[in-house]
N, C-alpha and C positions, 0 to 999 in steps of 0.2 A: 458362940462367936462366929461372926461368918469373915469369910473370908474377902478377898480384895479381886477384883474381875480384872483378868489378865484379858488386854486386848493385843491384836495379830498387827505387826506391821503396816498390813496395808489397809487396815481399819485406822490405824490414824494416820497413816500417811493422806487417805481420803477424807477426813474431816480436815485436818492441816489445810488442805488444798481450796475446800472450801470457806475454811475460817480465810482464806488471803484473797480468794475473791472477792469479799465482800458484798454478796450480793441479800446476805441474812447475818442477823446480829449474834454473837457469841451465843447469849441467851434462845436465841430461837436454833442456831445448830444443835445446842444443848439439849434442848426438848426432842427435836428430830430427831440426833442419835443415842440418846439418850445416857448421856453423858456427860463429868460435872463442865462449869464453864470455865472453872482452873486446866483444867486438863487440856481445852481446847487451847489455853493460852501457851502450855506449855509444849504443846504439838506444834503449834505453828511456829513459837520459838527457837526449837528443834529443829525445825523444817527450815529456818532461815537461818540457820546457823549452819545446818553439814548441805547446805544447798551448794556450795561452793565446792564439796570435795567431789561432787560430783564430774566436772569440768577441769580440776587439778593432773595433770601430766604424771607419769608415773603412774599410774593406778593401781597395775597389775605389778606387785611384786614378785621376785624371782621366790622359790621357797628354799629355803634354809635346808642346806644338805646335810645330815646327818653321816658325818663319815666312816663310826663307828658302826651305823647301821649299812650302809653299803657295801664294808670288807665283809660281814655276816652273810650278806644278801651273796658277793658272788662267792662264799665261801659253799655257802649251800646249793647254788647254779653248779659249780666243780664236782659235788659229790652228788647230785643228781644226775647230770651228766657221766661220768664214770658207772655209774649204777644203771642207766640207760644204756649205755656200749657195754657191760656185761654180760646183761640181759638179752641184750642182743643179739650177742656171740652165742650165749646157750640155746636160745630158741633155732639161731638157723639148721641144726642138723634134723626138727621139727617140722620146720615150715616145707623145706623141698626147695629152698634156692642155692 
């Protein structure tokens, strides 16, 4: 049983682009890259369809703060820090300052 050919984003973002030029028939993109002419239909449909989130406001959302994870975080900044100013203390009779 063989499997099914995973293609890369910017392999059909780049046939998409050409299937909307129009300058070659589904059919002859399909020979070209050698891929079915369902597929072209379904890239370019794709491509005309999230075309517009592209240009949509908001884009960049904030990311979700985990606040359970941040008392952790400066929980463990505290006790590295106190473990650095220990360390500290005991090296200087060591060092000569």
């Amino acid at each position: 049983m063989s499997q099914r050919k995973q293609h890369h984003p910017e392999f059909k973002a780049k046939v998409a682009l050409e299937a909307l030029k129009g300058k070659e028939t589904v059919s002859e993109l399909a020979s070209r890259f050698g891929v079915h002419p369902t597929m072209i239909h379904q890239w370019r449909r794709a491509l005309l369809e999230g075309a517009s989130g592209v240009f949509e406001r908001g884009g960049w959302k904030a990311p979700e703060i985990d606040e359970e994870q941040v008392k952790d975080l400066h929980a463990k900044i505290g006790e590295l820090a106190v473990a650095n100013d220990f360390l500290a203390r005991k090296l200087k009779p060591w060092s000569g300052q």
